[in-house]
Every structure is written in C-alpha cells, then in structure tokens.
KOLPA-747387 format. One line per field, with one value per residue: residue in three letters; residue number from 1; x, y, z of N, C-alpha, C in turn. Coordinates in pm, whole numbers, padded with zeros to 5 digits, always signed. Layout:
residues N
rest <- (ala,...)
nr <- (NUM,...)
npx <- (X,...)
npy <- (Y,...)
npz <- (Z,...)
capx <- (X,...)
capy <- (Y,...)
capz <- (Z,...)
cpx <- (X,...)
cpy <- (Y,...)
cpz <- (Z,...)
//
This chain:
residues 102
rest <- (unk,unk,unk,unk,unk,unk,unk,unk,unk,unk,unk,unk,unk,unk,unk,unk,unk,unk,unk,unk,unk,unk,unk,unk,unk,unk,unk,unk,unk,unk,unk,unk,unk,unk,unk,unk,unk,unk,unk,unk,unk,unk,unk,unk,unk,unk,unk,unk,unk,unk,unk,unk,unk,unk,unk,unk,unk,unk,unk,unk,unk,unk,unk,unk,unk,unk,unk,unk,unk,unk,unk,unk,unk,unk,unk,unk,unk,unk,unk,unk,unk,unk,unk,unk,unk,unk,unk,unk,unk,unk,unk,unk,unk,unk,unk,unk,unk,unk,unk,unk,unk,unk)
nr <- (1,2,3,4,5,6,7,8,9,10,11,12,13,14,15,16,17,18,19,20,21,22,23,24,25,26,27,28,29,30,31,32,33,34,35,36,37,38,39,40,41,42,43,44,45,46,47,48,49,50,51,52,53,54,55,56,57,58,59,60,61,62,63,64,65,66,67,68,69,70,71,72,73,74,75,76,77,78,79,80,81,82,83,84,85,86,87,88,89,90,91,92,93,94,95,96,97,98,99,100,101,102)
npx <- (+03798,+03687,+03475,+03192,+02944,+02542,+02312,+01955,+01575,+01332,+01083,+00766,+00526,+00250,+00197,+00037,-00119,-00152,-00183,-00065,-00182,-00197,-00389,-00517,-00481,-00562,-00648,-00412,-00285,-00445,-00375,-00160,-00100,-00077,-00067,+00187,+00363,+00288,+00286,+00161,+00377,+00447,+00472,+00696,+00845,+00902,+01076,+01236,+01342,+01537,+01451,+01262,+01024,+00901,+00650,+00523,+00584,+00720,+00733,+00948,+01014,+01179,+01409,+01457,+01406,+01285,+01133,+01108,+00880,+00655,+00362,+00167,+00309,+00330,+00274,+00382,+00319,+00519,+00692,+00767,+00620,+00708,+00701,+00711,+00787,+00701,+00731,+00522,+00568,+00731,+00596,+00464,+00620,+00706,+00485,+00173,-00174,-00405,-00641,-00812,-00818,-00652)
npy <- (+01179,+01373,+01439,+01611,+01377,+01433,+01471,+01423,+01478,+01340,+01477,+01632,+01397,+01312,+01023,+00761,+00474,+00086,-00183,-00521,-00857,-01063,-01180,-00933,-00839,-00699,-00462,-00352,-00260,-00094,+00092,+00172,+00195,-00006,-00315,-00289,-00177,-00329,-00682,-00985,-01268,-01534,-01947,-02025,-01743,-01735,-01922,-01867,-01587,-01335,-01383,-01649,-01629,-01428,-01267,-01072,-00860,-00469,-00171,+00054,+00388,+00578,+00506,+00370,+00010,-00298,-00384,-00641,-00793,-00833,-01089,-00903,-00656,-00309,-00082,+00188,+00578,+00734,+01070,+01151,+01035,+00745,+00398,+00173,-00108,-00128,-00298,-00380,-00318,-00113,+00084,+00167,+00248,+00476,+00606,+00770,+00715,+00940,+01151,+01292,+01128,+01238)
npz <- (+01211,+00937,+00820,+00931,+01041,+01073,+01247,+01142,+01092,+00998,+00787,+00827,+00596,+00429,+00312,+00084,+00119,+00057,+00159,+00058,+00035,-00069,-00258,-00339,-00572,-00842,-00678,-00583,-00811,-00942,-00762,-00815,-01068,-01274,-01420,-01537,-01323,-01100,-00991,-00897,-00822,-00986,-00918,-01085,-01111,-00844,-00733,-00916,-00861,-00573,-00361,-00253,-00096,-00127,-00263,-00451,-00690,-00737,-00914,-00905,-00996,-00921,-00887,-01086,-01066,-00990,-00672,-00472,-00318,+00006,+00130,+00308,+00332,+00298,+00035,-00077,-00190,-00282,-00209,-00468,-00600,-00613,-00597,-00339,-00113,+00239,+00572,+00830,+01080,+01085,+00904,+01115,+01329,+01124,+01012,+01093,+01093,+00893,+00936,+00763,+00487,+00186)
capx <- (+03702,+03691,+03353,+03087,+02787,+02463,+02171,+01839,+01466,+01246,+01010,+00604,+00502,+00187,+00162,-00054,-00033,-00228,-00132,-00076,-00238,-00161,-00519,-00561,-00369,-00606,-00662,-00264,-00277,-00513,-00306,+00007,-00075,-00135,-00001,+00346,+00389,+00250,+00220,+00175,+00514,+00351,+00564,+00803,+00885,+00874,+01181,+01423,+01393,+01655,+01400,+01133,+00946,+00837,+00479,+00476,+00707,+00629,+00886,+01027,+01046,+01292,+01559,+01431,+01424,+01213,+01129,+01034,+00689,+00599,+00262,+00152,+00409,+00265,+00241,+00407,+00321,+00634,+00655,+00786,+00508,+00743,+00672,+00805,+00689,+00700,+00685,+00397,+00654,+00797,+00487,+00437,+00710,+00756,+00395,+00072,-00287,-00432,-00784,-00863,-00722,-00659)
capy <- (+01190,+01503,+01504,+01519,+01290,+01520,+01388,+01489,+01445,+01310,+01569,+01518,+01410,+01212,+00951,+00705,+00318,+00038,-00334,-00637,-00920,-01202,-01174,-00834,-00804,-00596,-00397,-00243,-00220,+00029,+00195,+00162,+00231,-00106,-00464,-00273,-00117,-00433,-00766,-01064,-01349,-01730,-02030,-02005,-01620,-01686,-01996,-01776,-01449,-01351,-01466,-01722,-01575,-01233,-01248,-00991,-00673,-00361,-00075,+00184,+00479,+00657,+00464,+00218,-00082,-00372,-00427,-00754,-00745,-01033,-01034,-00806,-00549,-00220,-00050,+00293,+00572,+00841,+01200,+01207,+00921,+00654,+00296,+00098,-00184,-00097,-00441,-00330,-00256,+00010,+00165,+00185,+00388,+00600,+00690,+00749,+00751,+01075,+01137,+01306,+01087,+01352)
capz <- (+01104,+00917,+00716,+00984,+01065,+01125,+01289,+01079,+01198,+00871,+00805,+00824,+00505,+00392,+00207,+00064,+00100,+00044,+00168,-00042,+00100,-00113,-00287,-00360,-00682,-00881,-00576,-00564,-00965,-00969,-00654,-00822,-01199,-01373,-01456,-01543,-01197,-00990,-01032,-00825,-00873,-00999,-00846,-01111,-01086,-00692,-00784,-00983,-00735,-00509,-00238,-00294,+00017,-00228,-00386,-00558,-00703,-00759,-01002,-00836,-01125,-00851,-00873,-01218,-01046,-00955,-00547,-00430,-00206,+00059,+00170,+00459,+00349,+00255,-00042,-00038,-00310,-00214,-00268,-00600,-00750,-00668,-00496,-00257,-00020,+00385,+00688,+00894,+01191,+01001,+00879,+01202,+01380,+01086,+01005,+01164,+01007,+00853,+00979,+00610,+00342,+00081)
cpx <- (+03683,+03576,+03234,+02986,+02684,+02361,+02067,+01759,+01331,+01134,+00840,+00569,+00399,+00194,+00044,-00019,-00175,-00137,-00149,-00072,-00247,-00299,-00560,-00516,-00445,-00648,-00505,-00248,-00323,-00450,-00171,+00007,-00095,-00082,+00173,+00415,+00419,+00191,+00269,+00305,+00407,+00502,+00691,+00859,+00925,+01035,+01305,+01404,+01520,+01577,+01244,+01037,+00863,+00718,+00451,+00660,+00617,+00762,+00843,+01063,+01136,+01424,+01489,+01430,+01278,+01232,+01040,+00967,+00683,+00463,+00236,+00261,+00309,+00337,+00287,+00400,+00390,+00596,+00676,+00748,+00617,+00672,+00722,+00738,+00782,+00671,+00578,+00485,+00666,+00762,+00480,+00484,+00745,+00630,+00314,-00066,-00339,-00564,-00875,-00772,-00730,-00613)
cpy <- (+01339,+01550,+01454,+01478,+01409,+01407,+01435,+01426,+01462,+01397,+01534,+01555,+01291,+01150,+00864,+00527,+00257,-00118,-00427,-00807,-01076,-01220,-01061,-00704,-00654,-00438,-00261,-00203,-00117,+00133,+00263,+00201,+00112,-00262,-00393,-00227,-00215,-00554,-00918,-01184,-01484,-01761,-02009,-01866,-01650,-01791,-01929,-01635,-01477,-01405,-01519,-01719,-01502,-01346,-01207,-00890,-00581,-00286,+00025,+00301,+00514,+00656,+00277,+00092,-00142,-00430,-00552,-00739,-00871,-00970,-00956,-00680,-00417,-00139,+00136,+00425,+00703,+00958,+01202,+01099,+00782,+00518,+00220,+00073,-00118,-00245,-00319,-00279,-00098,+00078,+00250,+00300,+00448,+00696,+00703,+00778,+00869,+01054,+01168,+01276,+01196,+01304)
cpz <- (+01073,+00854,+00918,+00990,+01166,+01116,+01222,+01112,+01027,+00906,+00757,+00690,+00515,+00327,+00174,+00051,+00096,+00093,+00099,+00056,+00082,-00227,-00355,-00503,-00743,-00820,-00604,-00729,-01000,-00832,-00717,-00997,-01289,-01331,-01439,-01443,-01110,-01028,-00869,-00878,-00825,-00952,-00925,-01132,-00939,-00677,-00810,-00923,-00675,-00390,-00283,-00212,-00056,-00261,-00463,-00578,-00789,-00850,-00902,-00942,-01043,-00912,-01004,-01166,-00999,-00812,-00523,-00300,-00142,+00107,+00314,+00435,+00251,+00140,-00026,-00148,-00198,-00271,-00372,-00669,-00730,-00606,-00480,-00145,+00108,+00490,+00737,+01026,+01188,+00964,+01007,+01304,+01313,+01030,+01138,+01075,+01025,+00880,+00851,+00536,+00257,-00078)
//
C-alpha cells in the first residue's frame, strides 16, 4: 500500500443537541429551524421510507440531504449549522456534557 492510513484524534468541539422523543416534535423544530428542517414521519411516510422503524427526519444542509431519526436518537446541531441524528451510545463515547451550555 502506497498512500498511507494516519490515525487522527477528533478534536474537542461543542456542540448542541437535543433528543427526539417521539412527542417532542415542536420541541426539535424550534432546535433545528422549523417544519422544513424537522418533521415527525405519519404511518404513511413511516411505510414508503427506507426503514419503517424512523419517526422522524431531519435535513442535513451539509451534505443536502434528508436523515432518517428513530426515537431516542439525538439531535445534533454540527459546527458548520448542520444536523444530524446521534443513538444515545454514541453520544456517549464521543461527547460529554458541558457544565455551561453556551
């Protein structure tokens, strides 16, 4: 192999999240920017997905796309304004809570 593989060590950055709870629609709307950002998925949105598990989706401005949300997955607003859901695992070993939200 001639290109090589470097190890890198994610650097501390805050963010801001909020969890989606199954309930708490208007809650992540106003986290996330509106209706056009975040919306909860009715039975037949939840039908024609790629997984009828999701609840919700959220847009991703990053990368233009639409992420499918299940409940309990967190709510992620990235450095450069974008969002994208997190499992609670995963929150877990890659953040830690900020003592002053800012």
């Amino acid at each position: 192999m001639s290109t090589p593989v470097i190890r890198r060590r994610k650097k501390p950055v805050e963010v801001d999240t909020i969890q989606w709870t199954g309930d708490n629609e208007t809650d992540v709307q106003a986290f996330t920017g509106g209706a056009s950002h975040f919306y909860a998925l009715d039975n037949d949105d939840r039908e024609n997905s790629d997984d009828p598990e999701a609840t919700a989706t959220v847009y991703d401005k990053l990368h233009s796309t639409w992420v499918l949300v299940y409940t309990g997955q967190h709510i992620v607003r990235g450095v450069k304004g974008e969002y994208y859901p997190i499992a609670e695992d995963v929150l877990a070993e890659t953040y830690e809570p900020v003592s002053d939200p800012s």
